[in-house]
PDB file of N, CA, C and O in Angstrom:
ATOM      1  N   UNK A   1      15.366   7.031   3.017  1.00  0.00           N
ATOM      2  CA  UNK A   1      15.259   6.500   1.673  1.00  0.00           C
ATOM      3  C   UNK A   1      15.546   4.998   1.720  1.00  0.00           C
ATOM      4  O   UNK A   1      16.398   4.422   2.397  1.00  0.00           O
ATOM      5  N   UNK A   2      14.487   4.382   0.695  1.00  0.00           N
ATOM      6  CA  UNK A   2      14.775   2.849   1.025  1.00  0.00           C
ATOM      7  C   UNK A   2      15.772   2.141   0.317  1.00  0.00           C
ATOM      8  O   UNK A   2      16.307   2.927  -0.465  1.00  0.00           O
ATOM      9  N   UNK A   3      16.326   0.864   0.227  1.00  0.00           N
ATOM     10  CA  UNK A   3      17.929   0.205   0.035  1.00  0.00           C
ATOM     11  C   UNK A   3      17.509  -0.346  -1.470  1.00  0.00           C
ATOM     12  O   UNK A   3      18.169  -0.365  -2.510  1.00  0.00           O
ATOM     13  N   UNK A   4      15.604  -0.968  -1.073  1.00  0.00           N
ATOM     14  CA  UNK A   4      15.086  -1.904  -2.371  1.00  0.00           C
ATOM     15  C   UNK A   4      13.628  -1.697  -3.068  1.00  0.00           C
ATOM     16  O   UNK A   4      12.639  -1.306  -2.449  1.00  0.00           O
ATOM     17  N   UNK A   5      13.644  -1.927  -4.051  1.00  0.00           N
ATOM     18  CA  UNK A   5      12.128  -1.313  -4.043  1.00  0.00           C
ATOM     19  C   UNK A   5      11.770  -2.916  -5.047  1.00  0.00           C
ATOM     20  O   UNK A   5      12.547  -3.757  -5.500  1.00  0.00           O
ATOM     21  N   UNK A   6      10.606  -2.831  -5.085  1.00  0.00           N
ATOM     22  CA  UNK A   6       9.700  -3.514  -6.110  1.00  0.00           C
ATOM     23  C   UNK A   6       9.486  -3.031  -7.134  1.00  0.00           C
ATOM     24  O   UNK A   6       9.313  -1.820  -6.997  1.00  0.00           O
ATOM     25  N   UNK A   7       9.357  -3.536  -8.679  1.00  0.00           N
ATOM     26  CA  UNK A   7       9.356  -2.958  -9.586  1.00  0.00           C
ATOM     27  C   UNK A   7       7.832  -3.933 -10.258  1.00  0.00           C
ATOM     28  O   UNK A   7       7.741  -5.115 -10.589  1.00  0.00           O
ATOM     29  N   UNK A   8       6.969  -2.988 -10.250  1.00  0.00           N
ATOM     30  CA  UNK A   8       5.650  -3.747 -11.040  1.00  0.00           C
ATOM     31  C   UNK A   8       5.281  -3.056 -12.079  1.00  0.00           C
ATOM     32  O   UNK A   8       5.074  -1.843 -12.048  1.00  0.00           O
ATOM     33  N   UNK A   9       5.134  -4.037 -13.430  1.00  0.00           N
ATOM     34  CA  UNK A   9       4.105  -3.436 -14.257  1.00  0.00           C
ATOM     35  C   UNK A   9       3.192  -4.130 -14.770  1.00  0.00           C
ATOM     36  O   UNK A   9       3.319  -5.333 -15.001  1.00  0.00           O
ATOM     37  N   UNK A  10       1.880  -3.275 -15.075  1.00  0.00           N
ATOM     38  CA  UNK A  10       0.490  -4.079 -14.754  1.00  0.00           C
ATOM     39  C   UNK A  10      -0.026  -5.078 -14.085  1.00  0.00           C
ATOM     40  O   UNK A  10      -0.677  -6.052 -14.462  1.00  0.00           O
ATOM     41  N   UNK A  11       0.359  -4.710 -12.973  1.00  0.00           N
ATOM     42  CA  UNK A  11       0.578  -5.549 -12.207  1.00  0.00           C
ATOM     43  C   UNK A  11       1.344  -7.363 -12.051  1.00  0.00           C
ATOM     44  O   UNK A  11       0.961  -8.504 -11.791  1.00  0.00           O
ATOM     45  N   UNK A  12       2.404  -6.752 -12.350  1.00  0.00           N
ATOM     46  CA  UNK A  12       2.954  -8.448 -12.554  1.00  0.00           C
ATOM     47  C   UNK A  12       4.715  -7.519 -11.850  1.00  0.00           C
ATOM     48  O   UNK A  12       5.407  -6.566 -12.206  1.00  0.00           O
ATOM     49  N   UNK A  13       4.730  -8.425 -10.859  1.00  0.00           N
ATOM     50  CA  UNK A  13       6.833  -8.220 -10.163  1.00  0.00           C
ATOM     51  C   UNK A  13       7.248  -8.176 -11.799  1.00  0.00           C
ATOM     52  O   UNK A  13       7.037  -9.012 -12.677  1.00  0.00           O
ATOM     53  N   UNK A  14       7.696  -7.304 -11.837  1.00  0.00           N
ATOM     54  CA  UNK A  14       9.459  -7.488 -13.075  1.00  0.00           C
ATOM     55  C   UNK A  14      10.113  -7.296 -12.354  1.00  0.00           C
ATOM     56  O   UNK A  14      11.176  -7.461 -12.952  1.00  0.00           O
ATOM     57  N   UNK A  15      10.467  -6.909 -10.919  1.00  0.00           N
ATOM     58  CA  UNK A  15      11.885  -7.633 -10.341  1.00  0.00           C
ATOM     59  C   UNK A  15      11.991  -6.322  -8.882  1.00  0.00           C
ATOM     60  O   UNK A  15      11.211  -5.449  -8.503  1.00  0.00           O
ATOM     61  N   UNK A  16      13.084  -6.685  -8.503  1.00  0.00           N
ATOM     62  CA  UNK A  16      13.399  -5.807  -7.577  1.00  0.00           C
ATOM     63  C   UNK A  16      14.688  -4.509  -8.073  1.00  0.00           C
ATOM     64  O   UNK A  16      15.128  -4.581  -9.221  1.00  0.00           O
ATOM     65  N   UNK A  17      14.984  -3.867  -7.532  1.00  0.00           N
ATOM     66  CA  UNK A  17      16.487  -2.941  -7.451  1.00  0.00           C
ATOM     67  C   UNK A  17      16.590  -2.740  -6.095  1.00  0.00           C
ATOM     68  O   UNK A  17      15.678  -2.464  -5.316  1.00  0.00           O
ATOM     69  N   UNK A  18      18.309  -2.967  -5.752  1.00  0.00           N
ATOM     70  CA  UNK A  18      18.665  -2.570  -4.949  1.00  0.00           C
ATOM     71  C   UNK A  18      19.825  -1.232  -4.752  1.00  0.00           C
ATOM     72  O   UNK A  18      20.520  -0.787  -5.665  1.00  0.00           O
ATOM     73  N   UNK A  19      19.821  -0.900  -3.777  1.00  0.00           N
ATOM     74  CA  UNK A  19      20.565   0.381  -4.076  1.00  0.00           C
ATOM     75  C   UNK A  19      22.201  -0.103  -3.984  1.00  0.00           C
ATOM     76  O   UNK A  19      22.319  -0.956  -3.104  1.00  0.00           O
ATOM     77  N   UNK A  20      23.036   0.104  -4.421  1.00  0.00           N
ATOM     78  CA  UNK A  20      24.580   0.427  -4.457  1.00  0.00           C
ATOM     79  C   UNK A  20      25.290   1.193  -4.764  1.00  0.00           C
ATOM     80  O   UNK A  20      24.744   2.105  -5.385  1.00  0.00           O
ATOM     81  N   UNK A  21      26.530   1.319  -4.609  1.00  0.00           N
ATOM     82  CA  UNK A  21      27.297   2.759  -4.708  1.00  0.00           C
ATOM     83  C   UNK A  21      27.535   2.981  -6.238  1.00  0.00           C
ATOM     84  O   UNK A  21      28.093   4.001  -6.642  1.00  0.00           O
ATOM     85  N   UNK A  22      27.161   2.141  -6.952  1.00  0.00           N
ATOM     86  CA  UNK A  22      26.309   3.166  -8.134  1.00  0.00           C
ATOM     87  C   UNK A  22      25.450   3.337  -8.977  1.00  0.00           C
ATOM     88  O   UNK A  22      25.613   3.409 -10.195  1.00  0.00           O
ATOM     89  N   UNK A  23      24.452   3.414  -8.361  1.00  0.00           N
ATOM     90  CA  UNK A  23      23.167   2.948  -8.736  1.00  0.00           C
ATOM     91  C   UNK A  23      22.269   1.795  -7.551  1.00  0.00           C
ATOM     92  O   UNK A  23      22.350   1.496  -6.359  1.00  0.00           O
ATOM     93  N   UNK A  24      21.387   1.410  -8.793  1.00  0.00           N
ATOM     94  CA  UNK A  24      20.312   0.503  -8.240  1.00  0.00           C
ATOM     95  C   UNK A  24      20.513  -0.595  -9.190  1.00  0.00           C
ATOM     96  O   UNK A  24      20.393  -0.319 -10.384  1.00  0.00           O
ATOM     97  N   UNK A  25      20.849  -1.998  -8.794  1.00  0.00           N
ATOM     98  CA  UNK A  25      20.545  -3.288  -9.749  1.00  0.00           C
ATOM     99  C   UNK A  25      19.685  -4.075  -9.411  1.00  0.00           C
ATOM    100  O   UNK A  25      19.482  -4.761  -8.409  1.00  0.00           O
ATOM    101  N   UNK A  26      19.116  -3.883 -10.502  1.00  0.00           N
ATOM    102  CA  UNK A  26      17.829  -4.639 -11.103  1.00  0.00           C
ATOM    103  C   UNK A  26      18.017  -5.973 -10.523  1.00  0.00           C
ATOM    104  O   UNK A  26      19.227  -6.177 -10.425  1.00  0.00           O
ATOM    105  N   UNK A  27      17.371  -6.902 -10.126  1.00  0.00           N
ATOM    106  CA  UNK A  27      17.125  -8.392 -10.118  1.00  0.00           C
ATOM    107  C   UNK A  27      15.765  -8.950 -10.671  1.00  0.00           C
ATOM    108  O   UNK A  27      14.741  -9.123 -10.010  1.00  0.00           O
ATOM    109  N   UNK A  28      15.939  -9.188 -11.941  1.00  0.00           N
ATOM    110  CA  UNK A  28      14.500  -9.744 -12.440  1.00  0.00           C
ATOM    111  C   UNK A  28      13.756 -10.725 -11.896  1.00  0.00           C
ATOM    112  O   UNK A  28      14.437 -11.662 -11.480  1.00  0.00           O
ATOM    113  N   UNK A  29      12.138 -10.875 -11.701  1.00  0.00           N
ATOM    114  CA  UNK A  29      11.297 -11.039 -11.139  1.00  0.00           C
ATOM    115  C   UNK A  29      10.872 -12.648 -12.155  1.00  0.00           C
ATOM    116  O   UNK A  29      10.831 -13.767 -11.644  1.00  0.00           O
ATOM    117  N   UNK A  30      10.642 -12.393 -13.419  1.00  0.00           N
ATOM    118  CA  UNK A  30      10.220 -13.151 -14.340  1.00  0.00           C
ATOM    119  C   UNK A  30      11.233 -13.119 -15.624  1.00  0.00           C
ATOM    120  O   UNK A  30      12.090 -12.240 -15.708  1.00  0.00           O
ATOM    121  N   UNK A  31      11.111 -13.929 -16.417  1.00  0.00           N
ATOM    122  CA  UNK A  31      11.722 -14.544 -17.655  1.00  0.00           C
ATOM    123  C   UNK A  31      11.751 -13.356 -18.972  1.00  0.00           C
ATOM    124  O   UNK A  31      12.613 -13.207 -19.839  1.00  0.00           O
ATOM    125  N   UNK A  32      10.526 -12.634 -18.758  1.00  0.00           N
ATOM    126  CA  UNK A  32       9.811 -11.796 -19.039  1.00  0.00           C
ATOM    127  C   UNK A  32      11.050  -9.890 -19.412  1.00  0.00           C
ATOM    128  O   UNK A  32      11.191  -9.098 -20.344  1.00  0.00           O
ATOM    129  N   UNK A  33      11.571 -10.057 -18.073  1.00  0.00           N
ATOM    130  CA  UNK A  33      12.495  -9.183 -18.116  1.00  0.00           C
ATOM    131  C   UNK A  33      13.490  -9.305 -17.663  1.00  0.00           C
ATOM    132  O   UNK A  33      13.881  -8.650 -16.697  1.00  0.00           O
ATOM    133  N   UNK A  34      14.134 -10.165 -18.248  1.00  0.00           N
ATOM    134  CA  UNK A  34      15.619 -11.009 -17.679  1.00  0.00           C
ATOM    135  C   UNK A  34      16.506 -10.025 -18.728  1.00  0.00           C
ATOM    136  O   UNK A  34      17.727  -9.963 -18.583  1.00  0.00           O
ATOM    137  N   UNK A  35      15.828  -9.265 -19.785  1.00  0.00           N
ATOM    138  CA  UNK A  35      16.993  -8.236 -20.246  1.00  0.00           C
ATOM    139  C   UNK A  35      17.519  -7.137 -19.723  1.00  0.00           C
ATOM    140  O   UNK A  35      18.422  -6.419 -20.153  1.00  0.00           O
ATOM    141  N   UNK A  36      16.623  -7.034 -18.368  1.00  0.00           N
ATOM    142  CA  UNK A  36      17.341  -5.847 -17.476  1.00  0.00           C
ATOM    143  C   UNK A  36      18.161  -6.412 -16.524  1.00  0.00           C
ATOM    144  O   UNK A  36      18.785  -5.597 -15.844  1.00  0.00           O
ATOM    145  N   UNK A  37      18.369  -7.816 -16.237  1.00  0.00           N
ATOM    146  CA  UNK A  37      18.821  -8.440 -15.219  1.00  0.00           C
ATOM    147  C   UNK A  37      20.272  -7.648 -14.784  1.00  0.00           C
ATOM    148  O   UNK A  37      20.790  -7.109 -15.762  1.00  0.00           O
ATOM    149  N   UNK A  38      20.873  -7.508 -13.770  1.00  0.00           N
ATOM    150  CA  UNK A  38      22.093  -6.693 -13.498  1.00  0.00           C
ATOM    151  C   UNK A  38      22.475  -5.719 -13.807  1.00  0.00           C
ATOM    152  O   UNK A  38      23.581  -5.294 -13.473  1.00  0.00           O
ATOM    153  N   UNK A  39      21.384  -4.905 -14.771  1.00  0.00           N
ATOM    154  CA  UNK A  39      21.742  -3.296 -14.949  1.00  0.00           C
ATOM    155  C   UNK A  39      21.574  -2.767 -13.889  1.00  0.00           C
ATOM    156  O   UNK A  39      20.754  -3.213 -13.087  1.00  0.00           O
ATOM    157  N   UNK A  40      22.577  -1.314 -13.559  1.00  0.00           N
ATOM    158  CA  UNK A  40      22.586  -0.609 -13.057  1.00  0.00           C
ATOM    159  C   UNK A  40      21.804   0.772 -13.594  1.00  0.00           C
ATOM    160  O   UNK A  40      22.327   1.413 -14.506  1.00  0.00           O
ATOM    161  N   UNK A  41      20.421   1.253 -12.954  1.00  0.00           N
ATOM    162  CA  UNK A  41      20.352   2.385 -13.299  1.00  0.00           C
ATOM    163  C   UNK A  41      20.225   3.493 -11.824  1.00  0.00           C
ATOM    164  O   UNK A  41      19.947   3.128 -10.681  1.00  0.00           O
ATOM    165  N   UNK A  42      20.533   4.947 -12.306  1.00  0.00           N
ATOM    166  CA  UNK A  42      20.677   5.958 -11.563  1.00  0.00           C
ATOM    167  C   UNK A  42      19.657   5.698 -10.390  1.00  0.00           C
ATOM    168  O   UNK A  42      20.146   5.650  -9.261  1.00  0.00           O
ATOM    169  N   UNK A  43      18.220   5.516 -10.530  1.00  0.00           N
ATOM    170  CA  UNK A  43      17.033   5.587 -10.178  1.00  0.00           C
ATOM    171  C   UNK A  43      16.352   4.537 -10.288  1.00  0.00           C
ATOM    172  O   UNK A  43      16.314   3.811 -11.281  1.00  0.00           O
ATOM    173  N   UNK A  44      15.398   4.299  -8.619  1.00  0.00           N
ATOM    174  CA  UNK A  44      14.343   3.462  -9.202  1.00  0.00           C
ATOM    175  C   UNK A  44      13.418   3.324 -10.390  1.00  0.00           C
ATOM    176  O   UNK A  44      12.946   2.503 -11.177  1.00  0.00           O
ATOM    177  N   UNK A  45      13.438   4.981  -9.966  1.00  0.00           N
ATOM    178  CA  UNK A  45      12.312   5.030 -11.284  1.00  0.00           C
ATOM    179  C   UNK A  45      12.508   5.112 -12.638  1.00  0.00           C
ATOM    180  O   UNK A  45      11.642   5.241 -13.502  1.00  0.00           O
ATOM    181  N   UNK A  46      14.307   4.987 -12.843  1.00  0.00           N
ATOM    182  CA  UNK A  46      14.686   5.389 -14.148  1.00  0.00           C
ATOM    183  C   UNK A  46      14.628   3.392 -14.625  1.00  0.00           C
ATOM    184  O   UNK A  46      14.589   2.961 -15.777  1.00  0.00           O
ATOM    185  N   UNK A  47      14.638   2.763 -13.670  1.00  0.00           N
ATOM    186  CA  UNK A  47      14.398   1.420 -13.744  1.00  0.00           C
ATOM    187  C   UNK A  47      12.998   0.573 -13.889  1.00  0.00           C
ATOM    188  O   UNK A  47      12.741  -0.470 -14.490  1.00  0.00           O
ATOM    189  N   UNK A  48      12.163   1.501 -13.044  1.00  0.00           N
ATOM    190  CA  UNK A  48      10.549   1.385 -13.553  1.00  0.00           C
ATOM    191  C   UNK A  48      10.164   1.558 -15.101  1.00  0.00           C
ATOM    192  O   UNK A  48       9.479   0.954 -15.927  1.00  0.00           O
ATOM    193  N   UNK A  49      10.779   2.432 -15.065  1.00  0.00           N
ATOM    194  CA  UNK A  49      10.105   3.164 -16.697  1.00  0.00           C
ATOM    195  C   UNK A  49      10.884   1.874 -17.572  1.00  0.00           C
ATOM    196  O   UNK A  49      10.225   1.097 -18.263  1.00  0.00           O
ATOM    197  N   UNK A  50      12.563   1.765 -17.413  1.00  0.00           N
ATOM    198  CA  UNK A  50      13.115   0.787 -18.779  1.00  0.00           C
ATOM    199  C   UNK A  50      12.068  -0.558 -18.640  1.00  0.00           C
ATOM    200  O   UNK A  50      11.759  -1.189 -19.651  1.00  0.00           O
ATOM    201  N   UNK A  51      11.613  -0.891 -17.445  1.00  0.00           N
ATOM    202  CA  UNK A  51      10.914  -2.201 -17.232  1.00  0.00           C
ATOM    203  C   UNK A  51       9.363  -1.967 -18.145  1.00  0.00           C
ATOM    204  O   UNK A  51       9.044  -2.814 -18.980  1.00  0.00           O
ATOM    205  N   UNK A  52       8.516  -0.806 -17.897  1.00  0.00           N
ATOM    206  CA  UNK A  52       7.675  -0.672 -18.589  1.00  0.00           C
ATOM    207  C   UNK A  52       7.950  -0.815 -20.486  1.00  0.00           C
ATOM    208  O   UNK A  52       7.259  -1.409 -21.313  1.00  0.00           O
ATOM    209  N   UNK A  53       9.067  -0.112 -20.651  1.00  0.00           N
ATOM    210  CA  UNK A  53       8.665  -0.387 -22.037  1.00  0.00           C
ATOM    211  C   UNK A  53       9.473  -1.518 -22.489  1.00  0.00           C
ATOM    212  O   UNK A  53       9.692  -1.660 -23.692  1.00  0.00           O
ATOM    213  N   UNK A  54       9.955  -2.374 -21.578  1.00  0.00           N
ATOM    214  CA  UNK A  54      10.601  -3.597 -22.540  1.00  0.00           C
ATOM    215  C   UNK A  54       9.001  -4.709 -21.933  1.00  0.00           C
ATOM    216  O   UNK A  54       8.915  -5.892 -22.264  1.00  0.00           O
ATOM    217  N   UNK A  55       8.222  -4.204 -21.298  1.00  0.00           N
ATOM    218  CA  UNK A  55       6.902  -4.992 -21.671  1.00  0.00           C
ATOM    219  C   UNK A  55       5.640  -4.168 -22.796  1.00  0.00           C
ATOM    220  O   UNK A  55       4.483  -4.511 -23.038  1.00  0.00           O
ATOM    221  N   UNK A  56       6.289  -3.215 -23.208  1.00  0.00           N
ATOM    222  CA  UNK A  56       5.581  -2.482 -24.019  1.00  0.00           C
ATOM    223  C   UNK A  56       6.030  -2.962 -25.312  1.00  0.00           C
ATOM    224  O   UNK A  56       5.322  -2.681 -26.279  1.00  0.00           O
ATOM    225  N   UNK A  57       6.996  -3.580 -25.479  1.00  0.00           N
ATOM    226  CA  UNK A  57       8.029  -3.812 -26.520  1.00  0.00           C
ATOM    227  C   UNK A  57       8.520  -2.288 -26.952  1.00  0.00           C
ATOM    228  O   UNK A  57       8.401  -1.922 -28.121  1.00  0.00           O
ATOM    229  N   UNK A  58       8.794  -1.865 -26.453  1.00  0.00           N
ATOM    230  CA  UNK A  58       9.642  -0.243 -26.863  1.00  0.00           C
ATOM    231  C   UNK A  58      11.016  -0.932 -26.854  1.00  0.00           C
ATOM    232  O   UNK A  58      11.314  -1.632 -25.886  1.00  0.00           O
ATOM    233  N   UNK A  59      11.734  -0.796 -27.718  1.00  0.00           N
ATOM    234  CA  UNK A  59      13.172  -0.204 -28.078  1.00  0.00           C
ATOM    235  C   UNK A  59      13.789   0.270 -26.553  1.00  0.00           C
ATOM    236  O   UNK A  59      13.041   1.081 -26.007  1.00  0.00           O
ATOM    237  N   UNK A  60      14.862  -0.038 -25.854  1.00  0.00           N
ATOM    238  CA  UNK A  60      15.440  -0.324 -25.051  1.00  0.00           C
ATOM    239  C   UNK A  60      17.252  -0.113 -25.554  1.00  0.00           C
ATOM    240  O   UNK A  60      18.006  -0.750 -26.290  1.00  0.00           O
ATOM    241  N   UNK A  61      17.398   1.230 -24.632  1.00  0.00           N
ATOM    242  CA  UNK A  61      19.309   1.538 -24.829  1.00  0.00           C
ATOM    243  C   UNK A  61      19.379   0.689 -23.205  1.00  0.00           C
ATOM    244  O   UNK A  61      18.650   0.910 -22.238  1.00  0.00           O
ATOM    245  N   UNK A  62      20.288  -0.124 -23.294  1.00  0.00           N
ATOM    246  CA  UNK A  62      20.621  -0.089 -21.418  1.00  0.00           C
ATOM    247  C   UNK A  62      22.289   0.105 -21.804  1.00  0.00           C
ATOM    248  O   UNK A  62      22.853  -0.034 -22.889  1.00  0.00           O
ATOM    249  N   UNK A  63      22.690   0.383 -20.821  1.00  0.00           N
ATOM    250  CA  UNK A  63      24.560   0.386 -20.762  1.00  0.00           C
ATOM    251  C   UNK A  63      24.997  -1.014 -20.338  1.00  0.00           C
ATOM    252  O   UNK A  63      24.669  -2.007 -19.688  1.00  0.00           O
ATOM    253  N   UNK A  64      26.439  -0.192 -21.521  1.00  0.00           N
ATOM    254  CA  UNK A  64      27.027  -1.987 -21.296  1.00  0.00           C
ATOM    255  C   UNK A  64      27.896  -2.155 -20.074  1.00  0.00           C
ATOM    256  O   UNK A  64      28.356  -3.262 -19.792  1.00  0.00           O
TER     257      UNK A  64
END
């Protein structure tokens, strides 16, 4: 299993995650999604998806 992944949507970087002991943090790619910047989520993919809809403009819970 890998440490970092790439996070793209429609094709454009919104950032990377890396893995840590708890979770994965986000490092934003663009300006674009600097509101996920340093969240921790469970999953890459639970980090793919928040990235998709804060370019969808969807409504967005992240933890504080």
């Amino acid at each position: 299993m890998s440490d970092c992944y790439v996070i793209e949507v429609s094709s454009q970087t919104a950032g990377i995650v890396v893995r840590g002991a708890g979770g994965y943090q986000f490092f934003a790619a663009s300006h674009r999604f600097n509101r996920l910047e340093g969240q921790i989520f469970r999953t890459a993919r639970e980090a793919e998806r928040a990235a998709r809809r804060l370019a969808t403009g969807e409504t967005l819970q992240l933890a504080s």
